[in-house]
C-alpha positions in Angstrom: -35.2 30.0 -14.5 -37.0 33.2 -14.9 -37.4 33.7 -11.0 -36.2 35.8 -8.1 -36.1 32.7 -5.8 -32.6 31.4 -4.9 -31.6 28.9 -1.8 -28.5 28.2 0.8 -27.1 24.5 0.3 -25.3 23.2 3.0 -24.0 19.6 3.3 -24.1 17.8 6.7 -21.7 14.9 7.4 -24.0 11.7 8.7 -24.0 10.0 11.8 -22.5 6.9 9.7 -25.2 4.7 11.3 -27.2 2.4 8.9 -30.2 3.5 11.1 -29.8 6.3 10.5 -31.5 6.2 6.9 -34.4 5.8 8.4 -35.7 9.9 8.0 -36.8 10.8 11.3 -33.5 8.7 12.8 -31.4 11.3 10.2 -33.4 14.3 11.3 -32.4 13.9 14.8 -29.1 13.0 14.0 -28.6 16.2 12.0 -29.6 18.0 14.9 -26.9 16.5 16.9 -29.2 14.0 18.5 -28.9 9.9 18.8 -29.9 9.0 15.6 -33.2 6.8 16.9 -36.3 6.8 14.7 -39.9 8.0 16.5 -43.7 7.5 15.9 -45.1 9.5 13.2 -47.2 11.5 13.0 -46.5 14.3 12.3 -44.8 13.2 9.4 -41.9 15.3 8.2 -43.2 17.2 5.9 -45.9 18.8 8.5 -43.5 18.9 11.1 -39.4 18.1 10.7 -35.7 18.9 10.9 -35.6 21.8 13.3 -40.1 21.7 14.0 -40.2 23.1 10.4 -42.0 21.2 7.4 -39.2 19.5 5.8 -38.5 17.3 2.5 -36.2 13.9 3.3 -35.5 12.0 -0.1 -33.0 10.0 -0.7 -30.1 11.9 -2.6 -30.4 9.9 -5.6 -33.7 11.6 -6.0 -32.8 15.2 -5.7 -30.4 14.7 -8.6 -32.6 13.3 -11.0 -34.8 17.3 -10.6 -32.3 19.2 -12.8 -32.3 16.4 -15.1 -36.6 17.0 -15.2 -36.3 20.6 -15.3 -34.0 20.4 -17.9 -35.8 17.9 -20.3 -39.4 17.6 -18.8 -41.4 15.7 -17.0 -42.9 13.6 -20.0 -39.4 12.7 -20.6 -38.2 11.1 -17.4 -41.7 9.5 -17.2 -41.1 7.8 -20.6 -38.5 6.0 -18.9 -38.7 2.9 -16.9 -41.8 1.0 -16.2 -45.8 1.7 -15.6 -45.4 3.1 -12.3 -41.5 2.9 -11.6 -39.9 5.7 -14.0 -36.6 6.7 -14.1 -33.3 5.1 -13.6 -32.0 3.6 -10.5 -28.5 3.6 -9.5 -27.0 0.0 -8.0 -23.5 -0.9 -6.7 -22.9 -4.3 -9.2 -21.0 -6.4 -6.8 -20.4 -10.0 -5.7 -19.3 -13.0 -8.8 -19.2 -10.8 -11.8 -16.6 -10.0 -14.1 -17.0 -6.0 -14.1 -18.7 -4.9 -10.5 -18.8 -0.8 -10.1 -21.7 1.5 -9.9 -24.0 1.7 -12.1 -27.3 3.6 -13.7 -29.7 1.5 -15.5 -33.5 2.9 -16.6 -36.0 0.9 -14.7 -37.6 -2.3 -16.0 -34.2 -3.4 -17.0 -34.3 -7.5 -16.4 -31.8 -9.0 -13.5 -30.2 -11.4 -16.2 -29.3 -8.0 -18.4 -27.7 -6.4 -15.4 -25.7 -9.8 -14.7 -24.6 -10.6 -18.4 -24.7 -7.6 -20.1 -23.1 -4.6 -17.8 -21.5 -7.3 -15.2 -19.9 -9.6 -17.6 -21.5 -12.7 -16.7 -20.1 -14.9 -13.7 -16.1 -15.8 -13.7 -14.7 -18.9 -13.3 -16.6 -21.0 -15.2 -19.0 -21.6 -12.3 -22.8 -21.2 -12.1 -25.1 -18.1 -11.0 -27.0 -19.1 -8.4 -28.6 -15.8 -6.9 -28.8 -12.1 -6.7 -29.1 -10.5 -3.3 -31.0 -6.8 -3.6 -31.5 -4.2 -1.7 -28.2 -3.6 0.8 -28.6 -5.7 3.7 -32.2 -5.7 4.5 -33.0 -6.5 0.7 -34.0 -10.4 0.0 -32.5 -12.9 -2.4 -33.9 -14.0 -6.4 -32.8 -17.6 -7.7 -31.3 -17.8 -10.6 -34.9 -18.9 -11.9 -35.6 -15.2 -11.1 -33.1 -13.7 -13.1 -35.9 -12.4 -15.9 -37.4 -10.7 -13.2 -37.8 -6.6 -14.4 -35.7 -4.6 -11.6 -38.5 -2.0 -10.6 -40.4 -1.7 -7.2 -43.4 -4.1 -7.7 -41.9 -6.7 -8.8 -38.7 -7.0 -6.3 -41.0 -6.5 -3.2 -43.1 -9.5 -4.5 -40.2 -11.3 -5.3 -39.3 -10.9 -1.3 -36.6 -8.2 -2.1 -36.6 -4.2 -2.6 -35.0 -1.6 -4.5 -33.0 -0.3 -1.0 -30.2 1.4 -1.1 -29.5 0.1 -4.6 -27.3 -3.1 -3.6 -26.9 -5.6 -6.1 -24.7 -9.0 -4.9 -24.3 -11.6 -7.4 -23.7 -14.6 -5.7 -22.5 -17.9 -7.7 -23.0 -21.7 -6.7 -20.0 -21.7 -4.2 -21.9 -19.7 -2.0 -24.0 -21.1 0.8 -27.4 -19.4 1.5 -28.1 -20.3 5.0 -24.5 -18.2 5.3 -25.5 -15.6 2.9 -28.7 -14.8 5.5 -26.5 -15.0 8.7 -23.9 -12.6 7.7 -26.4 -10.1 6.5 -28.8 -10.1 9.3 -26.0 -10.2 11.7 -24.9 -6.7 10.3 -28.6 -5.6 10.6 -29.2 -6.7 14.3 -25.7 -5.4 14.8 -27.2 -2.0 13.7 -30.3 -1.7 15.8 -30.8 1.2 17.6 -32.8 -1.1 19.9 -35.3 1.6 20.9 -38.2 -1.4 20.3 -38.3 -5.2 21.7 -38.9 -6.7 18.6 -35.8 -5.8 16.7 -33.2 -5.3 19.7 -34.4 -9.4 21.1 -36.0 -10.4 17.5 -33.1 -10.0 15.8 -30.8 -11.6 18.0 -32.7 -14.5 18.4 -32.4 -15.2 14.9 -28.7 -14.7 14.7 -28.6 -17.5 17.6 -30.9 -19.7 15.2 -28.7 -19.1 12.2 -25.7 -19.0 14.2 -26.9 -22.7 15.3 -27.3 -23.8 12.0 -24.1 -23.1 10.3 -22.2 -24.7 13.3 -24.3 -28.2 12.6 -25.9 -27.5 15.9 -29.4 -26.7 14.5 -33.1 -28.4 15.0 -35.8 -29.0 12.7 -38.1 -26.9 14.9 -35.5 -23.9 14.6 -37.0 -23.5 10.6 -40.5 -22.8 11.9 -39.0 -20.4 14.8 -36.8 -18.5 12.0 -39.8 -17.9 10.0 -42.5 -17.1 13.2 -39.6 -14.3 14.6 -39.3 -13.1 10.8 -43.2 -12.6 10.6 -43.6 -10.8 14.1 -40.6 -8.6 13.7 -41.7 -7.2 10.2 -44.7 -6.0 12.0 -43.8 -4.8 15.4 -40.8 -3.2 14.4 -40.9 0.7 15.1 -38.9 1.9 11.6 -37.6 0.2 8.5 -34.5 -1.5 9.9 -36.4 -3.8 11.6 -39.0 -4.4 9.1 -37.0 -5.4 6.3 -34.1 -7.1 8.6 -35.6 -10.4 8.3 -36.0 -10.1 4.4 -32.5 -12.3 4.0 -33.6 -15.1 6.1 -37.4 -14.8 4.6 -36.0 -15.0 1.2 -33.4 -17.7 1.3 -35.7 -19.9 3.1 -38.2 -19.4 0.1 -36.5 -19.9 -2.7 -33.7 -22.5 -1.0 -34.9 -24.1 1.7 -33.7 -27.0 1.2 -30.4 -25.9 2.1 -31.9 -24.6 5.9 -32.4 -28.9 5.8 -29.3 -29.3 5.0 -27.8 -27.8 7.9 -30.0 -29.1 10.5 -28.3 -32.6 8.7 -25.3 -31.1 9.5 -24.3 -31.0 5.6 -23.6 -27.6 3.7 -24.0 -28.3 0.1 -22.5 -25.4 -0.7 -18.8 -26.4 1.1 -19.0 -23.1 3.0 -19.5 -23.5 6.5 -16.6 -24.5 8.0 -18.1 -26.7 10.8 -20.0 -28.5 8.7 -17.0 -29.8 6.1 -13.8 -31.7 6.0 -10.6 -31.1 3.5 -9.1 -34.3 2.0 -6.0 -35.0 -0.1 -6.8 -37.1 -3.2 -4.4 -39.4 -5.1 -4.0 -37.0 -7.9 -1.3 -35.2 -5.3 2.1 -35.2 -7.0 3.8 -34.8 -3.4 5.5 -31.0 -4.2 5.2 -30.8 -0.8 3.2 -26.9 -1.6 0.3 -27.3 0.8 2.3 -28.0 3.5 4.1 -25.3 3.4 1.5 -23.0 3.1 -0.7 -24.9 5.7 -1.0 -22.1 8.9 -1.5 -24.7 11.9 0.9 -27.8 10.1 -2.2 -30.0 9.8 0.0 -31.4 6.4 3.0 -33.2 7.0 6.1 -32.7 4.6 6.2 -35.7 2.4 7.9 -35.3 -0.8 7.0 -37.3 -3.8 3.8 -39.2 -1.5 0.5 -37.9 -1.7 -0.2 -36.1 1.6 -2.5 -36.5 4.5 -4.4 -33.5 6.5 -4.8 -34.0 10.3 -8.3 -33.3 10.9 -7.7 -32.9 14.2 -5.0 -29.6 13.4 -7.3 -28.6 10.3 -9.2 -25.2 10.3 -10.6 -25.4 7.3 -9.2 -22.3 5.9 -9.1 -23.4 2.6 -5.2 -22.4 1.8 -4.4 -26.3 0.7 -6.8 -26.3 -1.5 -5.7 -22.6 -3.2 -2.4 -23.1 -4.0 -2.4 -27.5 -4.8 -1.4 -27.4 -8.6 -2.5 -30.6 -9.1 -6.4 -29.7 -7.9 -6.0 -32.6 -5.3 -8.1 -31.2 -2.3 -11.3 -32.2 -2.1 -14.0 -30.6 0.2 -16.7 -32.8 1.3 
């Protein structure tokens, strides 16, 4: 570009740690260190990878430079939003009929993204929320879904732009689950350098855990969202204080599901503890279930509707998969 300046580009295999995206966690992990995060100041940029003032973006943003060098500034800035420009890329997964990668400008509603690049939901069934972010990002209702996907409007909506996740999730899904199994990878990927995310974390995994077992209190609501509050603030890096944005999020917009539980019901049919399988009289007796059934909680009765033993049942779901007839019922 009309200059005698050139650079060395070498590319460093990561740690593979989810910690580790927090920068000064990569720095040290790039220097063959335990990727932990650390107290700044000095931030990075004063003081970094190897002492020297260093640059950490996320990748995503060193690609869109050539782009601006190539068309200008004013041109990437007339895309996107007021004060997010640009495009943002997201992995499109979850209930959709086309999930993939994909690059949309920002300001782009969540109801285009879902409809419009993902197909809509399959199945004839009903969208019921969109989980943003990776797994510290939060959860939008379906109300939501006319929400504009840039930076201010996802962190008030209790989620964040993260590492560009984007879970559809339709009404078959329960959202008391949807909260344990993504804080459960989160706690599982504390460094547990600081108290508050190593014990916080884990406490709330034992209060969800509780809850999807039908073992849960109505006090545990109040303790999920007081250990939610006091790890977002005391945690030492990002992990920890965007962990609890699942459980903060879900218990928001569907709290009436964490109610649920603690009445040992999951409206959603999900968790297993908490629901039974049935055979209805619509069974034709072709004898199918049972001989798919893994622990022979059906017995083999040809041409009579079947029974399950609830006693045998593990609530796999397999019956209910391959009955022709649509004769298991989950209650």
């Amino acid at each position: 570009m009309g200059t005698d300046f050139s650079l060395d580009l070498k590319i460093v295999a990561g740690a593979g740690a989810f910690v580790c995206g927090e920068e000064t966690a990569l720095m040290a992990s790039i220097e063959c260190r335990r990727g932990m995060p650390k107290l700044r100041h000095p931030y990075p940029a004063v003081k970094g990878l190897w002492g020297k003032p260093t640059l950490i973006n996320n990748v995503e943003t060193y690609a869109s430079v050539p782009w601006v060098l190539r068309n200008g500034a004013e041109a990437f800035a007339a895309i996107g939003t007021e004060k997010s420009k640009g495009t943002k890329v997201f992995a499109l997964a979850g209930k959709v009929a086309r999930g993939g990668l994909i690059e949309v400008p920002m300001g782009i509603s969540i109801r285009q993204i879902i409809d419009e690049i993902g197909g809509g939901i399959g199945g004839g069934l009903k969208f019921k929320a969109v989980q943003v972010g990776g797994p510290s990002g939060g959860c939008i209702p379906a109300g939501s879904d006319n929400l504009s996907v840039d930076y201010e409007s996802l962190t008030a909506a209790g989620a964040m732009m993260g590492s560009g996740g984007l879970v559809v999730l339709d009404e078959t899904d329960c959202m008391v689950d949807i909260a344990r199994y993504f804080l459960e990878f989160t706690q599982n990927q504390s460094c547990g350098k600081c108290t508050f995310c190593r014990v916080g974390t884990r406490r709330m995994l034992d209060i969800l855990n509780r809850l999807c077992a039908g073992d849960g209190k109505a006090a545990d609501l109040d303790e999920l969202e007081h250990l939610a509050r006091i790890i977002k603030k005391g945690s030492l890096c990002g992990l920890g204080k965007t962990a609890p944005n699942p459980v903060l999020s879900t218990m928001r917009y569907f709290r009436e599901e964490y109610e649920a539980h603690i009445q040992k019901r999951c409206p959603a049919g999900k968790c297993k503890a908490l629901i039974t399988y049935s055979i209805t009289d619509a069974c034709i007796g072709c004898t199918i279930c049972a001989q798919h059934c893994p622990t022979d909680a059906i017995a083999m009765k040809p041409y009579e509707v079947h029974e399950i033993d609830p006693e045998k049942c593990v609530r796999c779901g397999t019956c209910q998969s391959v009955c022709p007839a649509d004769a298991v019922r989950v209650e």
